[in-house]
C-alpha positions as CSV (number, residue, x, y, z in Angstrom):
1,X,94.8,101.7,84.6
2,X,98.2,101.0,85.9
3,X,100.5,104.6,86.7
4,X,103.8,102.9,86.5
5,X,106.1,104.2,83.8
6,X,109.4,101.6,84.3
7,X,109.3,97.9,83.4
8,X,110.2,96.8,86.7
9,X,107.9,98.9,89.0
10,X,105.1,97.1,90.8
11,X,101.3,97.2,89.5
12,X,99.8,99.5,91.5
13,X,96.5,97.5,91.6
14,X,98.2,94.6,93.3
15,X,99.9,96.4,96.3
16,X,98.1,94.8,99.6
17,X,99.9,97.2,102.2
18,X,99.1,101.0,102.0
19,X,102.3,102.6,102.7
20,X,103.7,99.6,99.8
21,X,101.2,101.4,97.7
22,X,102.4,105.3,98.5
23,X,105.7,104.6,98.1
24,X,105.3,102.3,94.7
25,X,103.3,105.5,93.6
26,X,105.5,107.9,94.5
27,X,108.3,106.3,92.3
28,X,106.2,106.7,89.7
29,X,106.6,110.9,89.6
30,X,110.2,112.6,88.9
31,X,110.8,116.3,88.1
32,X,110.0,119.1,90.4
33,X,106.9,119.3,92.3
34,X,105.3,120.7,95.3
35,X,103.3,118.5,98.6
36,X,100.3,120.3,99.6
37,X,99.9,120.4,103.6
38,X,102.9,117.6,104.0
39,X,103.0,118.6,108.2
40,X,104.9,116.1,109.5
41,X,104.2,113.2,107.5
42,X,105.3,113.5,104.1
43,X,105.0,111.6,101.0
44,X,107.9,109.0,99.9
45,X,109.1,110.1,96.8
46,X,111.4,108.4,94.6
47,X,115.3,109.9,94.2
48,X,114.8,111.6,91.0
49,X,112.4,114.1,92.4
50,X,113.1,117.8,94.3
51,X,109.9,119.0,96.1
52,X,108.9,122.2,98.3
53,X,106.3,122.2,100.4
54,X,104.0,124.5,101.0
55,X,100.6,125.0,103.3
56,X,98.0,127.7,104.0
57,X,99.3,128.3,107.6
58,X,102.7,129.0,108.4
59,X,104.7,126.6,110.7
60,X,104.0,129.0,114.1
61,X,100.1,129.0,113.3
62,X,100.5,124.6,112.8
63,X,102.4,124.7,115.7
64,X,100.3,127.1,117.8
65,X,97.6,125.2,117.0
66,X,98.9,121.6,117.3
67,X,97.5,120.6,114.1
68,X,100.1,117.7,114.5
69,X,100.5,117.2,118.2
70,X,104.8,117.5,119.4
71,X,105.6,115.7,115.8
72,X,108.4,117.7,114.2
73,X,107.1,119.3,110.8
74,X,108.6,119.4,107.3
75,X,110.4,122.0,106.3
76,X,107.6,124.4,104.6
77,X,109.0,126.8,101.3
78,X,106.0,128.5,101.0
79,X,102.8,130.0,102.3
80,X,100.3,128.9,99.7
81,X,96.6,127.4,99.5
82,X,95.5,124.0,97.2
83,X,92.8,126.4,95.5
84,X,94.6,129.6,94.6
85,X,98.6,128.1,94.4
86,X,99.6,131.6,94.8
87,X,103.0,131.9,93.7
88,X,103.4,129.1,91.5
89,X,103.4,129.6,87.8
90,X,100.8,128.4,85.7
91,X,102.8,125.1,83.7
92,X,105.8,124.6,86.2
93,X,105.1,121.5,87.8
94,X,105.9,117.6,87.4
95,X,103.2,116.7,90.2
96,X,101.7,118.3,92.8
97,X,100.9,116.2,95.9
98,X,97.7,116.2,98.5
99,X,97.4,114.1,100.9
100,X,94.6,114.2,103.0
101,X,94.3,118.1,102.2
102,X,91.5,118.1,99.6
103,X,88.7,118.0,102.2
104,X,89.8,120.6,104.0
105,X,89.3,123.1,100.7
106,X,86.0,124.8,100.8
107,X,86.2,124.7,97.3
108,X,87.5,121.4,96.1
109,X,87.0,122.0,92.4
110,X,89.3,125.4,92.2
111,X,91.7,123.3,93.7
112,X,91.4,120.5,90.9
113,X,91.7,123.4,88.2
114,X,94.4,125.2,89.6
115,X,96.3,121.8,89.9
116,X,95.5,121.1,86.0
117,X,96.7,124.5,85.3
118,X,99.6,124.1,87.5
119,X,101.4,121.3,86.1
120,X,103.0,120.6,82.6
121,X,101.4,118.4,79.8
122,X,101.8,114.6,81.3
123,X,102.1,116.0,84.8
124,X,100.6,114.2,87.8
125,X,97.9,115.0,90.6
126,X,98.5,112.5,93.8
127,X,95.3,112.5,96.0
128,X,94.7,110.5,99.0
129,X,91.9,111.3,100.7
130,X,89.6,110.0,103.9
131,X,86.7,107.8,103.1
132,X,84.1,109.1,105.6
133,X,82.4,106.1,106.7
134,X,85.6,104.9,108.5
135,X,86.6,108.2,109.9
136,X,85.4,111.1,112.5
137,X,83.1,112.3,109.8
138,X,81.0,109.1,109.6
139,X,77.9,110.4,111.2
140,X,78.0,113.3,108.3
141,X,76.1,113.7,105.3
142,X,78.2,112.9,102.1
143,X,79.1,115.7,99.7
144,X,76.9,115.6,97.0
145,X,78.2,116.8,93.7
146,X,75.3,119.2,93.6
147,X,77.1,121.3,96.5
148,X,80.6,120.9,94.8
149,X,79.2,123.0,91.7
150,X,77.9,125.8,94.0
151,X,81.0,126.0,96.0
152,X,82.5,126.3,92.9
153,X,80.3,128.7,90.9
154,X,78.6,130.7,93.4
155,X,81.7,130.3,96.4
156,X,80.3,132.1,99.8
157,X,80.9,132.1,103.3
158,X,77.5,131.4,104.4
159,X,77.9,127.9,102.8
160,X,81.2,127.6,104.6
161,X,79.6,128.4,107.5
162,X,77.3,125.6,107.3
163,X,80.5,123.1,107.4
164,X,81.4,124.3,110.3
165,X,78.5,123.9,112.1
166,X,78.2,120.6,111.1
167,X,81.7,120.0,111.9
168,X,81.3,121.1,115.7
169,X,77.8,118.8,115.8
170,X,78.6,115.3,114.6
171,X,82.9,115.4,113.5
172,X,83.7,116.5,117.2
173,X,80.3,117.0,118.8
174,X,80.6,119.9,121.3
175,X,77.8,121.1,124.2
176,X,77.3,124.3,121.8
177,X,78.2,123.5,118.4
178,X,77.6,127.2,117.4
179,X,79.9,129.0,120.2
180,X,82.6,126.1,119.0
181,X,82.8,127.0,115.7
182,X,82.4,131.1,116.0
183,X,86.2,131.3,116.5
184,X,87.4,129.0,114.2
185,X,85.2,130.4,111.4
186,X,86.1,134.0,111.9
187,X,89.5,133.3,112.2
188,X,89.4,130.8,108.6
189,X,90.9,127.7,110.1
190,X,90.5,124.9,107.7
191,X,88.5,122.2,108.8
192,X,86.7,118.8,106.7
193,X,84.5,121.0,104.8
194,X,83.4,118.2,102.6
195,X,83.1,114.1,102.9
196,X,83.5,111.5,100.3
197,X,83.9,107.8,99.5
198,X,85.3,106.4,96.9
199,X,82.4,106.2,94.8
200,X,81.2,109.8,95.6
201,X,84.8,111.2,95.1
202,X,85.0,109.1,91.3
203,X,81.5,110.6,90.6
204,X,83.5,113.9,91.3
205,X,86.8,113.4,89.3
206,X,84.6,112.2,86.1
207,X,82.1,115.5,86.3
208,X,85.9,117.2,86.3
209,X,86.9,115.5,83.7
210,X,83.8,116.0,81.7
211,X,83.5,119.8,82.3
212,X,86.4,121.0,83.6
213,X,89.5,119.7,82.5
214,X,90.6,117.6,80.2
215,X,93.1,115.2,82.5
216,X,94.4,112.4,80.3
217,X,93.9,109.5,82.9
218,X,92.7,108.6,86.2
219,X,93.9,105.8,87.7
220,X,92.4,105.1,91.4
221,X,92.1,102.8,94.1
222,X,89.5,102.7,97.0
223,X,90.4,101.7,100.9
224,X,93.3,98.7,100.6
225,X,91.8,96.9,103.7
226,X,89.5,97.4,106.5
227,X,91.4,98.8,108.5
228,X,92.7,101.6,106.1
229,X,90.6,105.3,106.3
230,X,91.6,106.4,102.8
231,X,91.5,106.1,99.1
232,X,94.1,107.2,96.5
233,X,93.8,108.8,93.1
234,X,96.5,110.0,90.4
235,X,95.5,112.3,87.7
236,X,97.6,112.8,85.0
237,X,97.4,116.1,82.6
């Protein structure tokens, strides 16, 4: 399915360079919308589009952390998580924008449902997200869809707890996995909690669809070329 709404915009399913490809889809949206964790890379959008951006941390606790190295960071409007969206109103939205934020949600499918619920009827959902096999996470285990359901339905921080541990043995192997992943887990940094490739992450979007929510269309598009980490999907309510 091709995204683009005006005549003269390019097929999406055509585009052979990836940041041809974000900005192409990013004149596809318009209205007001919000970019999920943007730090200090954020998505080209088209002129006819006003954004805030918001993130779970605050801009001292990105930079005390050096989530993003010296880079200088966007301009954040709001403390706010992908899964609970707290302080934006249910049916408000034109798009909502994630790039390269959905894995770090220990619960990936509240955050697909508070995105349906967040925009307005033929508002959009922009994900890009890692495909594990060409990342840090390669040597994981792949999310399986079973595990998505039970974060979702039966959420606990045992099961989180697991990711972490995993994170700290094969993402970035440490000495002591455990000790590495005490502080970070008792202080609720985010970290890749779950791993995907493109065909894992479409078995996801259709169960959504299915069972969830009702999203009009799905278009998608997996890694561009070898030597991109990442593919791209755009929901539309």
């Amino acid at each position: 399915m091709n995204i683009s709404t005006n005549a003269s915009s390019p097929n999406l399913d055509t585009i052979s360079s990836r940041l041809e490809l974000l900005h192409a889809i990013g004149e596809t949206l318009c209205g007001n919308g919000v970019e999920f964790g943007a730090g200090a890379s954020p998505f080209p959008l088209g002129k006819n589009c006003q954004i805030r951006y918001a993130d779970r941390n605050t801009r001292d606790q990105l930079q005390e952390r050096e989530y993003f190295g010296a880079a200088n960071l966007v301009l954040q409007n709001m403390t706010s998580d992908m899964e609970s969206m707290e302080g934006i109103p249910f049916e408000s939205l034109d798009f909502i924008i994630a790039s390269h934020v959905i894995e770090h949600t220990s619960n990936p499918l509240l955050a697909l449902r508070s995105s349906y619920q967040r925009l307005r009827r033929g508002g959009r959902l922009v994900l890009v997200v890692p495909d594990k096999n060409v990342t840090f996470d390669r040597e994981r285990g792949l999310t399986t869809l079973e595990h998505v359901i039970a974060d979702y339905t039966r959420p606990c921080r045992e099961r989180d707890w697991e990711h972490y541990i995993e994170f700290f043995s094969k993402a970035f192997p440490q000495p002591d996995p455990i000790a590495s992943a005490v502080g970070v887990f008792k202080r609720g940094d985010d970290i890749h909690f779950h791993v995907w490739t493109y065909e894992t992450f479409s078995e996801l979007i259709e169960y959504v669809r299915k069972n969830i929510d009702p999203w009009s269309s799905a278009w998608s598009r997996p890694r561009i070329t070898n030597e991109d980490i990442e593919f791209y999907f755009v929901l539309a309510k």
